[in-house]
PDB file of the backbone (N, CA, C, O) and the ligand in Angstrom, with CONECT records:
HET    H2B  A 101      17
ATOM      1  N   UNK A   1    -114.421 -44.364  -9.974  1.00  0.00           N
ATOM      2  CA  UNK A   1    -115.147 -45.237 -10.901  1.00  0.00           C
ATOM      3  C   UNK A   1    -115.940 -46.301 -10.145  1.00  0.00           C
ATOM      4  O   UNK A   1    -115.989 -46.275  -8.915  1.00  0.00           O
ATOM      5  N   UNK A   2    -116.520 -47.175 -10.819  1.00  0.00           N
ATOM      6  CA  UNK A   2    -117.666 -48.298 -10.397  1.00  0.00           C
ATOM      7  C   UNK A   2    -116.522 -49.309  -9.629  1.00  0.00           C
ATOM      8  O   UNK A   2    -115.462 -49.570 -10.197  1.00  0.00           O
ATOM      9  N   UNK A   3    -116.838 -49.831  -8.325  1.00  0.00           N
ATOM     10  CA  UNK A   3    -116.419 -50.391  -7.826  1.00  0.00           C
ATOM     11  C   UNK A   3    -117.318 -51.745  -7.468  1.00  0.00           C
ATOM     12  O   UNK A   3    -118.378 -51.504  -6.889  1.00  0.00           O
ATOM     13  N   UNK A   4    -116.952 -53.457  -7.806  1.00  0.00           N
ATOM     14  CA  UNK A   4    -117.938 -54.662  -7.443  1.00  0.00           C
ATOM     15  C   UNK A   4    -117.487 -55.136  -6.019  1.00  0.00           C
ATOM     16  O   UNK A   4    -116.337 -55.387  -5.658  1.00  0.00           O
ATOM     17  N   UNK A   5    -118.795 -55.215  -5.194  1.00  0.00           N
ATOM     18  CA  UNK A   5    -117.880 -55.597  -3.541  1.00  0.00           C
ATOM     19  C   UNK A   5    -119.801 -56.045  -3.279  1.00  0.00           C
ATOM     20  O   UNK A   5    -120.616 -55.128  -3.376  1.00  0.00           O
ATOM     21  N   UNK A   6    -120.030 -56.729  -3.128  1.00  0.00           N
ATOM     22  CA  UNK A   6    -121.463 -57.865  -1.474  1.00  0.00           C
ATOM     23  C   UNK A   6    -122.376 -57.636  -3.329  1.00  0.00           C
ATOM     24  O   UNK A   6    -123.264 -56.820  -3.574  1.00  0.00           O
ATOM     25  N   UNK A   7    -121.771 -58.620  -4.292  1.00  0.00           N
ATOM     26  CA  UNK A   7    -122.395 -58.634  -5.752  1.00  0.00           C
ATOM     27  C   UNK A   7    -123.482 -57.750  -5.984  1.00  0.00           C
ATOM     28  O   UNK A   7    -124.678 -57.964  -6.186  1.00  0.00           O
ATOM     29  N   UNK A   8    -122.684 -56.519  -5.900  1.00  0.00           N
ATOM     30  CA  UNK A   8    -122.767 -54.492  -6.623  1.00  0.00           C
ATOM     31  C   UNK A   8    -121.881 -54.225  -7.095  1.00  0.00           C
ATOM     32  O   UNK A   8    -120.753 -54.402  -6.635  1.00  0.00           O
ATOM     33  N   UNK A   9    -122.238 -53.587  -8.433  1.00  0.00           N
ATOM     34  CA  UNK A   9    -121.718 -52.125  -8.832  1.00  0.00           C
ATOM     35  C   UNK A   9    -122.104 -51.258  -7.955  1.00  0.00           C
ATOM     36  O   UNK A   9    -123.291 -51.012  -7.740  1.00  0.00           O
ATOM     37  N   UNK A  10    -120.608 -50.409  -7.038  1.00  0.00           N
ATOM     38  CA  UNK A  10    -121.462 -49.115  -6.344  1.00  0.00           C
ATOM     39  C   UNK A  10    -120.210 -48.214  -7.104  1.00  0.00           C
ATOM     40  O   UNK A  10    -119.178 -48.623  -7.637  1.00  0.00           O
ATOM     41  N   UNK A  11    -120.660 -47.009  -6.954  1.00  0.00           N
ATOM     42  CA  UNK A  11    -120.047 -45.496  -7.215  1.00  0.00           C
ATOM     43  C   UNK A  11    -120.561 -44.433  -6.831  1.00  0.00           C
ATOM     44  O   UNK A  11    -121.626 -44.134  -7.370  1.00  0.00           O
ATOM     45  N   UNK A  12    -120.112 -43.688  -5.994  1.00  0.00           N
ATOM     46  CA  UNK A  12    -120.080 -42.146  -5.383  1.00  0.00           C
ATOM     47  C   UNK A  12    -119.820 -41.043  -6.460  1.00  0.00           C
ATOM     48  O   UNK A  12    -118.847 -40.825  -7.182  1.00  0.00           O
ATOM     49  N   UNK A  13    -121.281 -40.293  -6.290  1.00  0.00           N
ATOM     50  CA  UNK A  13    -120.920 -38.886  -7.341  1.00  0.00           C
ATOM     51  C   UNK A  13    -121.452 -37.757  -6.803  1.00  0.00           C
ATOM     52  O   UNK A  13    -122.652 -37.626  -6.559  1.00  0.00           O
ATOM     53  N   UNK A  14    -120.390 -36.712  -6.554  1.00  0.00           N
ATOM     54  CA  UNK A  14    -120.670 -35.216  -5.768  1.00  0.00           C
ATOM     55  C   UNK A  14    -120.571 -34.476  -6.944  1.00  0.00           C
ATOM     56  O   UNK A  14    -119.977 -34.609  -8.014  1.00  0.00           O
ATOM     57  N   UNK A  15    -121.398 -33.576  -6.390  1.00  0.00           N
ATOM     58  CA  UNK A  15    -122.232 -32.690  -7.665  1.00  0.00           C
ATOM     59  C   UNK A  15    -121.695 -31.162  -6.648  1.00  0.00           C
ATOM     60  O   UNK A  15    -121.023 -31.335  -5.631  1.00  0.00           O
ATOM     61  N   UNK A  16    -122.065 -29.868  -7.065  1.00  0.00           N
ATOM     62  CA  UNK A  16    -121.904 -28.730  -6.521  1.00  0.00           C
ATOM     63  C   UNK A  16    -122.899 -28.770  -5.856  1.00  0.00           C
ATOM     64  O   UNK A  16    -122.771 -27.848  -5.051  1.00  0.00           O
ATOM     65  N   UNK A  17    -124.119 -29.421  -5.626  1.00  0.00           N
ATOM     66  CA  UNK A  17    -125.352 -28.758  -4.828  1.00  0.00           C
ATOM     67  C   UNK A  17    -126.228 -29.745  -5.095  1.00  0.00           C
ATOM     68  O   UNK A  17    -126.056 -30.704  -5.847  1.00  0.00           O
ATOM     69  N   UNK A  18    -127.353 -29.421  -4.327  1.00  0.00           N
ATOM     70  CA  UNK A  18    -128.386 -30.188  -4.152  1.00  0.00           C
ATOM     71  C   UNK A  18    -129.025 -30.453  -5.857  1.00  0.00           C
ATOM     72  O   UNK A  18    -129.254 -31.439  -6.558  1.00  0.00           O
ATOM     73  N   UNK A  19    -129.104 -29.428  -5.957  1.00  0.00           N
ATOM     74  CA  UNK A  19    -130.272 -29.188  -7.592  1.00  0.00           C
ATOM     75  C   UNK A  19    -129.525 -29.940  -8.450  1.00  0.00           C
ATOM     76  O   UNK A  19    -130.116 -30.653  -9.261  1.00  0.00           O
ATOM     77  N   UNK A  20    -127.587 -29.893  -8.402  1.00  0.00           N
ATOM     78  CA  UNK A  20    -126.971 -30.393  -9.768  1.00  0.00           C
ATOM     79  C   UNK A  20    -127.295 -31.948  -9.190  1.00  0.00           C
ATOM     80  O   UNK A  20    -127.471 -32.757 -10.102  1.00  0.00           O
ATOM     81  N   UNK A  21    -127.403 -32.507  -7.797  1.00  0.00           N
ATOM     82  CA  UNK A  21    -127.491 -33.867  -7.737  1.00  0.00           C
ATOM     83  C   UNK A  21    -128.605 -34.232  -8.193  1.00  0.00           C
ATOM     84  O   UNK A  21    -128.466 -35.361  -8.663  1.00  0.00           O
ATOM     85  N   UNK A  22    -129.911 -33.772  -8.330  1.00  0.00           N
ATOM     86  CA  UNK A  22    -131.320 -34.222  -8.197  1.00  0.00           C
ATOM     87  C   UNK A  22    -131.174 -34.074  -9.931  1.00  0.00           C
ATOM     88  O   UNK A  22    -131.284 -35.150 -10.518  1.00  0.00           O
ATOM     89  N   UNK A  23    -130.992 -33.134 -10.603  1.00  0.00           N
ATOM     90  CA  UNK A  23    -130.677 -33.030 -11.964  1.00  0.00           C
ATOM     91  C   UNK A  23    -130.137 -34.208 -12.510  1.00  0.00           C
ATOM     92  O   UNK A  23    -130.620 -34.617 -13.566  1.00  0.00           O
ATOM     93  N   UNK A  24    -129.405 -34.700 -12.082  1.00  0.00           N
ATOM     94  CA  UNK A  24    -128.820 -35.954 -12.622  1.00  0.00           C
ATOM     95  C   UNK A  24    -129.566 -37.088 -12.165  1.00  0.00           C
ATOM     96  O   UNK A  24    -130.007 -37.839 -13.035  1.00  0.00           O
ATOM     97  N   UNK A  25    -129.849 -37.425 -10.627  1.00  0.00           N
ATOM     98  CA  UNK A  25    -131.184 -38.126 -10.240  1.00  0.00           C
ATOM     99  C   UNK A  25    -132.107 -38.919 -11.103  1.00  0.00           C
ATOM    100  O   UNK A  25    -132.374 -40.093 -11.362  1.00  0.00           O
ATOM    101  N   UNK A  26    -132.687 -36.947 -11.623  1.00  0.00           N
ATOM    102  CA  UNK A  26    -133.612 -37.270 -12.458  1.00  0.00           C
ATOM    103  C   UNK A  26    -133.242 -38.080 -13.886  1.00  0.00           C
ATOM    104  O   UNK A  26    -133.829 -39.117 -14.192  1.00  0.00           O
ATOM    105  N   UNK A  27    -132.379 -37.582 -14.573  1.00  0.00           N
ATOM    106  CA  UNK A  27    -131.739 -38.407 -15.787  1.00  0.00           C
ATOM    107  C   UNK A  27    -131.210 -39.751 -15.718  1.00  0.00           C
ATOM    108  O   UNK A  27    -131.145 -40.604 -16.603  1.00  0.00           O
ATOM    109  N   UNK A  28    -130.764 -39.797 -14.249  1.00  0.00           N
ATOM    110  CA  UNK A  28    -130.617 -41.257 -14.259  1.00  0.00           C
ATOM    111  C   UNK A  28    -132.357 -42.212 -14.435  1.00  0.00           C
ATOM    112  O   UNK A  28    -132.602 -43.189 -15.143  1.00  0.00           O
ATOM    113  N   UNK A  29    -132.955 -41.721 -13.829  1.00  0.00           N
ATOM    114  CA  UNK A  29    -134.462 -42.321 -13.322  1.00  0.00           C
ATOM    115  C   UNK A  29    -135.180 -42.412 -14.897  1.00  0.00           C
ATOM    116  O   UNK A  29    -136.057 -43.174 -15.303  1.00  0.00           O
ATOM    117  N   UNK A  30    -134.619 -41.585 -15.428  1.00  0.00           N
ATOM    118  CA  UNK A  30    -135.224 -41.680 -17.023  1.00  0.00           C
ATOM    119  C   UNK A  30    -134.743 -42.367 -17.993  1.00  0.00           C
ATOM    120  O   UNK A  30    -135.448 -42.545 -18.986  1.00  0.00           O
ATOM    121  N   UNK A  31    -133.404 -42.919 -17.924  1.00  0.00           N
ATOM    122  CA  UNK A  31    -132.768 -43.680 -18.312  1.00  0.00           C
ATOM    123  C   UNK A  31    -133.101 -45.536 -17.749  1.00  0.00           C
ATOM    124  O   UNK A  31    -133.160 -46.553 -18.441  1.00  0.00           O
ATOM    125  N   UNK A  32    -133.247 -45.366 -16.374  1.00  0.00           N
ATOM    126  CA  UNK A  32    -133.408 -47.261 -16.020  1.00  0.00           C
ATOM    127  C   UNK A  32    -135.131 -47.098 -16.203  1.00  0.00           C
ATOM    128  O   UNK A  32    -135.588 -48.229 -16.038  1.00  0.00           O
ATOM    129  N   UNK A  33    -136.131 -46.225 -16.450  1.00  0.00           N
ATOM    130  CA  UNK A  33    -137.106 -46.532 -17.088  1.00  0.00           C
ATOM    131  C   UNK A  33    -136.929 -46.882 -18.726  1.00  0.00           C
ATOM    132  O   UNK A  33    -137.749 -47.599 -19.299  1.00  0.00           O
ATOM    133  N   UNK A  34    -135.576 -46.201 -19.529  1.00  0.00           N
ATOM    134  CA  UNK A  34    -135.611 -46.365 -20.448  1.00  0.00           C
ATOM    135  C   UNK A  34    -135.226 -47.855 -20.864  1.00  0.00           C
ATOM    136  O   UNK A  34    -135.580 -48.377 -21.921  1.00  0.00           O
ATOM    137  N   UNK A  35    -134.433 -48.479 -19.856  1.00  0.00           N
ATOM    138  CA  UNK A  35    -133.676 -49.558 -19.874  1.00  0.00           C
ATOM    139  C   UNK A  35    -133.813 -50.923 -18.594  1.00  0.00           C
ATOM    140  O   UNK A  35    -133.107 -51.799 -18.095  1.00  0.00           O
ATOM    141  N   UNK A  36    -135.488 -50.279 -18.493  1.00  0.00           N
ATOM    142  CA  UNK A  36    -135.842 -51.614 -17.320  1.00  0.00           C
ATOM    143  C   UNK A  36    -135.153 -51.998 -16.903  1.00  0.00           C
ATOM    144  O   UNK A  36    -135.076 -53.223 -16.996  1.00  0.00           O
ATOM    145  N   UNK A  37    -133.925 -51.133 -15.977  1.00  0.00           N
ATOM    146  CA  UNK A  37    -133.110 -51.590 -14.603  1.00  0.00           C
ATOM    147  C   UNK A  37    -133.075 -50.312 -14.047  1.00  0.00           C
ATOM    148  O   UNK A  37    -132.976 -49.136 -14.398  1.00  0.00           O
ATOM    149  N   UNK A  38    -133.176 -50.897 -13.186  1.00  0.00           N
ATOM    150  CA  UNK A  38    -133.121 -49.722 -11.477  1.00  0.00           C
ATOM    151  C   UNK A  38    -132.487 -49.577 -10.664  1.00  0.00           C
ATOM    152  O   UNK A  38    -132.074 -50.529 -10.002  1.00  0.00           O
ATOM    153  N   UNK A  39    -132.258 -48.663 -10.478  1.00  0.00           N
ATOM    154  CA  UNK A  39    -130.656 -48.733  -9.177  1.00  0.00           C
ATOM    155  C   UNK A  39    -131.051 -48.699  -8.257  1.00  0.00           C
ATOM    156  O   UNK A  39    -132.203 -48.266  -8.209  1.00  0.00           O
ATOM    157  N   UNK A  40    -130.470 -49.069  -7.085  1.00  0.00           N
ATOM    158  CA  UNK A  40    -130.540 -48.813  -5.365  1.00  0.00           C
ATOM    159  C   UNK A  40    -129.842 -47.511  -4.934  1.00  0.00           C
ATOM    160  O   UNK A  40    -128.682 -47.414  -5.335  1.00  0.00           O
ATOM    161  N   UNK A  41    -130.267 -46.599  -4.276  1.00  0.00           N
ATOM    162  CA  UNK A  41    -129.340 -45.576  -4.236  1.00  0.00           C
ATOM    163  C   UNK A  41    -129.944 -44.278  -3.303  1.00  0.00           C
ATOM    164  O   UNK A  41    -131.118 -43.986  -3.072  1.00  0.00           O
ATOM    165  N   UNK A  42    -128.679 -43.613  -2.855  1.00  0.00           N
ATOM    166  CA  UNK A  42    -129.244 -42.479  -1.592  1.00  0.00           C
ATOM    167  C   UNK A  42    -128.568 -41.723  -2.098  1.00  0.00           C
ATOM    168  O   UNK A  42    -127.563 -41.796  -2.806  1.00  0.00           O
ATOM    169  N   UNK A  43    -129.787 -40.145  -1.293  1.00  0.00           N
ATOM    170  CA  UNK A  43    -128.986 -39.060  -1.998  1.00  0.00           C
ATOM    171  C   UNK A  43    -129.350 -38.337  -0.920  1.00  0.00           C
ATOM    172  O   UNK A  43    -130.479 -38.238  -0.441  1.00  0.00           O
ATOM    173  N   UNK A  44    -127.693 -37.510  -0.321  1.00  0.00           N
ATOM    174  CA  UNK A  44    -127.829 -36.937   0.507  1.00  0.00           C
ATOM    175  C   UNK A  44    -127.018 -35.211   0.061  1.00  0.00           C
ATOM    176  O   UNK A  44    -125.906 -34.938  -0.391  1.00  0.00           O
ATOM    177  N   UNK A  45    -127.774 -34.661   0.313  1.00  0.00           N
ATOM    178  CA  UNK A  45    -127.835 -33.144  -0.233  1.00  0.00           C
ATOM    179  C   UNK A  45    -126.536 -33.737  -1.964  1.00  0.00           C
ATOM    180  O   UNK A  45    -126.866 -34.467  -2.898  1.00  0.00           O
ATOM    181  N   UNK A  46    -125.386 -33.156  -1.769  1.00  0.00           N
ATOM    182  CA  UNK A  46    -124.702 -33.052  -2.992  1.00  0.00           C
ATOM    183  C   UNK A  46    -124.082 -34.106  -3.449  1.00  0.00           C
ATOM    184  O   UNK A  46    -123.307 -34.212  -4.399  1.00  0.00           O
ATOM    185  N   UNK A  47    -124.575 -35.072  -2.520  1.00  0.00           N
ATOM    186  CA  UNK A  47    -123.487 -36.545  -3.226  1.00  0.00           C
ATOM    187  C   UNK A  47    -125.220 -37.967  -3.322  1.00  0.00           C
ATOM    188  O   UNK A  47    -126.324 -38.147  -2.808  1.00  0.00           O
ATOM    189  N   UNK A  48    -124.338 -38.529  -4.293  1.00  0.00           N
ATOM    190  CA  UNK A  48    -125.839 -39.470  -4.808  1.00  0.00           C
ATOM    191  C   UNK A  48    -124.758 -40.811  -4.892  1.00  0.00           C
ATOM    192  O   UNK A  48    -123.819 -40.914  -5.680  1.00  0.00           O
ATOM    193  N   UNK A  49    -125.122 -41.681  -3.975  1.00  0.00           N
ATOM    194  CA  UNK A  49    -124.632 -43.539  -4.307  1.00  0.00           C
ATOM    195  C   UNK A  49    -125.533 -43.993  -5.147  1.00  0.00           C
ATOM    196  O   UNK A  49    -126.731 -43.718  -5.067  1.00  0.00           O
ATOM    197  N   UNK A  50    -124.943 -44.825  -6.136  1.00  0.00           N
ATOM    198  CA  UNK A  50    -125.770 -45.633  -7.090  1.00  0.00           C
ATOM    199  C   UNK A  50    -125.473 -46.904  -6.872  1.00  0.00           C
ATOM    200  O   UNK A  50    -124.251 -46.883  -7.017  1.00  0.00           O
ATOM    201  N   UNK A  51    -125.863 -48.393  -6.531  1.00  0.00           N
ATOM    202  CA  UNK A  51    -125.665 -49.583  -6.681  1.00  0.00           C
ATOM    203  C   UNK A  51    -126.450 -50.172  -7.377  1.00  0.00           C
ATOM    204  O   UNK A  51    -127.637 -49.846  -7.386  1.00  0.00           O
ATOM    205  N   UNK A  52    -125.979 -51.161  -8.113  1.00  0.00           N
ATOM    206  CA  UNK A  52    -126.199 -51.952  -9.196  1.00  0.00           C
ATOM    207  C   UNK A  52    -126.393 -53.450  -9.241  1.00  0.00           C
ATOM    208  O   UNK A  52    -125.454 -54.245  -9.283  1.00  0.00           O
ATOM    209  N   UNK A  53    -127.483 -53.735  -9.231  1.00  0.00           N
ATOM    210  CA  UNK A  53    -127.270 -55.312  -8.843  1.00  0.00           C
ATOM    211  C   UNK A  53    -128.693 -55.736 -10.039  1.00  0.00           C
ATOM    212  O   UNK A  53    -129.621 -54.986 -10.339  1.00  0.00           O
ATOM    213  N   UNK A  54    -128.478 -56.998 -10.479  1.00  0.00           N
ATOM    214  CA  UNK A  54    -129.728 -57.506 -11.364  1.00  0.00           C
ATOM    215  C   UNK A  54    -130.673 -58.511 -10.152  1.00  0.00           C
ATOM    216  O   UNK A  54    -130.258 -59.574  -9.692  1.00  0.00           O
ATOM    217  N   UNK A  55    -131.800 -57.963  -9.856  1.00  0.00           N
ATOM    218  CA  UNK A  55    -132.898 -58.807  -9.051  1.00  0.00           C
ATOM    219  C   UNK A  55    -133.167 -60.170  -9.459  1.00  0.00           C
ATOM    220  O   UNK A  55    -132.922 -61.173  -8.790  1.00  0.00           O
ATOM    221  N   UNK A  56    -133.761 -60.122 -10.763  1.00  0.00           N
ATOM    222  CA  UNK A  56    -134.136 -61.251 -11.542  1.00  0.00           C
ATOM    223  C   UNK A  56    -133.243 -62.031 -11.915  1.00  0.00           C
ATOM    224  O   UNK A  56    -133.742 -62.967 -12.539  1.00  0.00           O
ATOM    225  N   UNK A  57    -131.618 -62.126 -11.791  1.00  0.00           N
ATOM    226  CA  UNK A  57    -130.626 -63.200 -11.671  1.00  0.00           C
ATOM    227  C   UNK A  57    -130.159 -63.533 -10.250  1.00  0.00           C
ATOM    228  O   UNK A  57    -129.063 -64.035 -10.005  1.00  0.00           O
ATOM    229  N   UNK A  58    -131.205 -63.168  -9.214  1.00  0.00           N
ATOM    230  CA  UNK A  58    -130.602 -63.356  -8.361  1.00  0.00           C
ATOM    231  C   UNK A  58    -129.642 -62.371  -7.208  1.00  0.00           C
ATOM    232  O   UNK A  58    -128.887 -62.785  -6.328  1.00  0.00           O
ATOM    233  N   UNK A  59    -129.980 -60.941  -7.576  1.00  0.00           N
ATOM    234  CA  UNK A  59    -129.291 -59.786  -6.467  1.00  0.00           C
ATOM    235  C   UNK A  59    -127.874 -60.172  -6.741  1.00  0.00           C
ATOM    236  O   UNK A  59    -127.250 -60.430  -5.712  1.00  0.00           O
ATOM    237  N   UNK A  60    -126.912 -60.328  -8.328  1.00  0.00           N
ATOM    238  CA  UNK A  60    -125.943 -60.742  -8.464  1.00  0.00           C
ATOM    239  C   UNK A  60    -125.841 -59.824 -10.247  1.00  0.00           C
ATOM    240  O   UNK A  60    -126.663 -59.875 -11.161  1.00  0.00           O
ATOM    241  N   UNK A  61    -124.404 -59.003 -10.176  1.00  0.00           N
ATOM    242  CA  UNK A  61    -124.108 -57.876 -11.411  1.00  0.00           C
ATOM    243  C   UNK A  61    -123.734 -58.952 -12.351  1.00  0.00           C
ATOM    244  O   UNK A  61    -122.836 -59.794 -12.382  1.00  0.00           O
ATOM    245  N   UNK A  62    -124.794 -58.615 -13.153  1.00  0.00           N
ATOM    246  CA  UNK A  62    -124.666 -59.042 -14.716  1.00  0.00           C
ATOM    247  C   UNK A  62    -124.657 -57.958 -16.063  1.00  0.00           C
ATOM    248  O   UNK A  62    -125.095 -56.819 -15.900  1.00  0.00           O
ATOM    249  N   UNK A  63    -124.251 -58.296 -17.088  1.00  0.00           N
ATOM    250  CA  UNK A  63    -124.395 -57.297 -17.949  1.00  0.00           C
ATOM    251  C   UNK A  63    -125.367 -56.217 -18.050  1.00  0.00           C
ATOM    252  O   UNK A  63    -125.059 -55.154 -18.590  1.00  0.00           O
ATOM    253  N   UNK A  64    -126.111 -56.352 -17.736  1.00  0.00           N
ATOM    254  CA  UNK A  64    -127.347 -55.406 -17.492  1.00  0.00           C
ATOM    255  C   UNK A  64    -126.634 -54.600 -16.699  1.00  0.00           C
ATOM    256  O   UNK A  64    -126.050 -53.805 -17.436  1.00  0.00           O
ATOM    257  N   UNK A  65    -126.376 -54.390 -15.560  1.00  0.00           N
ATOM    258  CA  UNK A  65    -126.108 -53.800 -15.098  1.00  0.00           C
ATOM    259  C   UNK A  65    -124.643 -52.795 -15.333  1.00  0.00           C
ATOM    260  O   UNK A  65    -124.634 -51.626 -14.947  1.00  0.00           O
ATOM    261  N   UNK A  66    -123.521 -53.392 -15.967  1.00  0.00           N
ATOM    262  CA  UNK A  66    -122.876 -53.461 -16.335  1.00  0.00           C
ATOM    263  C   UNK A  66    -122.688 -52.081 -17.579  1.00  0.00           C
ATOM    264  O   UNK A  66    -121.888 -51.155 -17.717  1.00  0.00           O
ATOM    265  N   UNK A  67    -123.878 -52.563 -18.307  1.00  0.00           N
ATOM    266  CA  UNK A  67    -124.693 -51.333 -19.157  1.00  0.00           C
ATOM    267  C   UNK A  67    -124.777 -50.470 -18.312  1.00  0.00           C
ATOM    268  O   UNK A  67    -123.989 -49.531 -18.205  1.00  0.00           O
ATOM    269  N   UNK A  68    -125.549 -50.638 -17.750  1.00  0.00           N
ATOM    270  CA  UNK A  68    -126.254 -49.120 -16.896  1.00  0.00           C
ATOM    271  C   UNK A  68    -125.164 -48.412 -16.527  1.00  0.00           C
ATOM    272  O   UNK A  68    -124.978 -47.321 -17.065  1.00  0.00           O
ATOM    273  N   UNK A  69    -124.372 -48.835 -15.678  1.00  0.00           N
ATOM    274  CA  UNK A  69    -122.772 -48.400 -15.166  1.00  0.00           C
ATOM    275  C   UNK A  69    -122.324 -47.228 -16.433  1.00  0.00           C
ATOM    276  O   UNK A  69    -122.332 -45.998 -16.481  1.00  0.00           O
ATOM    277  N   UNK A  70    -122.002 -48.150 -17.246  1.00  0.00           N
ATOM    278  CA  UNK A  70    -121.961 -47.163 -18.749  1.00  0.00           C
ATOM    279  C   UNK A  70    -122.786 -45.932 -19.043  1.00  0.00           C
ATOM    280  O   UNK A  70    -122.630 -44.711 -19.079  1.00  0.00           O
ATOM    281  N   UNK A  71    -123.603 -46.700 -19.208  1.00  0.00           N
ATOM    282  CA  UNK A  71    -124.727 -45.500 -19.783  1.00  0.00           C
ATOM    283  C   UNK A  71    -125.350 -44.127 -18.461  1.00  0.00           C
ATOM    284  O   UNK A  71    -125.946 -43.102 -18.794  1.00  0.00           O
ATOM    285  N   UNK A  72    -124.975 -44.534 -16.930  1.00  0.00           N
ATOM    286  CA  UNK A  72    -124.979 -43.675 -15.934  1.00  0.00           C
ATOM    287  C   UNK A  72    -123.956 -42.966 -16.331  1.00  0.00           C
ATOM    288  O   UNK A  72    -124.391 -41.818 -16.419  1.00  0.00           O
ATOM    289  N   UNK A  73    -122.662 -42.978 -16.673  1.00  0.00           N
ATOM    290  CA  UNK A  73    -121.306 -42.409 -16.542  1.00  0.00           C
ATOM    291  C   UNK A  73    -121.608 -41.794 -17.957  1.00  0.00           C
ATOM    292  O   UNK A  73    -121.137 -40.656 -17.960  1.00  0.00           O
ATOM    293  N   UNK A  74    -122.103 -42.037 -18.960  1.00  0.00           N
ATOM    294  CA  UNK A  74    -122.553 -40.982 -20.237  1.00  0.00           C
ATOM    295  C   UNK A  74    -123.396 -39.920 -19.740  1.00  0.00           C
ATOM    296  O   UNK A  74    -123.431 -39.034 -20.593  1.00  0.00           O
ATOM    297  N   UNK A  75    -124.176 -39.590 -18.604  1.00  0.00           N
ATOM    298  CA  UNK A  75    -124.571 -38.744 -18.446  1.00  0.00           C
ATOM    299  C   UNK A  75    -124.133 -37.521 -17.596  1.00  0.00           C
ATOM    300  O   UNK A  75    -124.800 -36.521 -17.330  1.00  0.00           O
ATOM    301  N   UNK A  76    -122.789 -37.844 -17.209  1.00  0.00           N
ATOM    302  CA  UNK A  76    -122.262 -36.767 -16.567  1.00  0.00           C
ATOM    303  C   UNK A  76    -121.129 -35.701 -17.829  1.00  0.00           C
ATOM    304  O   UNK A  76    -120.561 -34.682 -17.438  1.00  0.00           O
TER     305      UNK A  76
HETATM  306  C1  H2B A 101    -140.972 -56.442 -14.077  1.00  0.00           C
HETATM  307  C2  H2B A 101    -139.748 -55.590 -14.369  1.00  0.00           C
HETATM  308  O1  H2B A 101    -139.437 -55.660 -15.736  1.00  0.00           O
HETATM  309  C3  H2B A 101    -138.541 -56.141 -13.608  1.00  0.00           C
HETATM  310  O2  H2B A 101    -138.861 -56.176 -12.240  1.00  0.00           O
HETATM  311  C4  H2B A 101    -137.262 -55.312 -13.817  1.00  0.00           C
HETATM  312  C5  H2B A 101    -137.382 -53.896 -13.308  1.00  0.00           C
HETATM  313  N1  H2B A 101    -136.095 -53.277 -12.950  1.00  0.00           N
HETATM  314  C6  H2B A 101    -135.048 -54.041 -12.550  1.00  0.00           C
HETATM  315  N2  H2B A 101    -133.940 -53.480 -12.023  1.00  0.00           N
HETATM  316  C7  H2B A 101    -132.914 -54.227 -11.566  1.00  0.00           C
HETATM  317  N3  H2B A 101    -131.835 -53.628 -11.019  1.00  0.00           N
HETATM  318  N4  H2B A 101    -132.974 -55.549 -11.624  1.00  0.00           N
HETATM  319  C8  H2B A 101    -134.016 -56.229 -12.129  1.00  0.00           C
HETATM  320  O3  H2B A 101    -134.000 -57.468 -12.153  1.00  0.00           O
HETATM  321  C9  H2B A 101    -135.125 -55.463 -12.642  1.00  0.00           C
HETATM  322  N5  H2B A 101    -136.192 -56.042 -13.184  1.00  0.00           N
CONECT  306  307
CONECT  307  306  308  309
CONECT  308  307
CONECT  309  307  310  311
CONECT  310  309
CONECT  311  309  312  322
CONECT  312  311  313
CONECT  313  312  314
CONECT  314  313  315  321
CONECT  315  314  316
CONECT  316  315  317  318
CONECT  317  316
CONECT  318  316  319
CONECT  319  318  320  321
CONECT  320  319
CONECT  321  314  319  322
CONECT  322  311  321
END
């Protein structure tokens, strides 16, 4: 699950393969356009980091983000 550590939400998610990570990628990317927040995050072949931080309060997790956490974890 979402773990808060240097004021982030981070969480690790391995997928079977490249395509199921980028698949989700993509749904995430369509979602923080849906919800004007954006994650920080690397994706290396089958595993994708997501961190979570609000810019505009300061690079410090606020509800916004908090949401997203949520609403990332509805899409798996
Ligand atoms: C102008 C635009 O609405 C802002 O820059 C939005 C975009 N996405 C964002 N994403 C995140 N994570 N934090 C923000 O403060 C933020 N602000």
């Amino acid at each position: 699950m979402w773990e808060e550590k240097n004021q982030q939400l981070h969480r690790e998610f391995v997928f079977k393969d490249f395509k199921e990570a980028f698949a989700f990628m993509t749904k995430v990317a369509m979602l923080a356009e849906k919800l004007n927040h954006h994650p920080s995050w690397k994706n290396v072949y089958n595993k994708v980091e997501i961190s979570l931080n609000t810019h505009d309060a300061g690079d410090i997790v606020t509800d916004q983000d908090r949401a997203m956490a949520k609403a990332i974890d509805e899409l798996l």
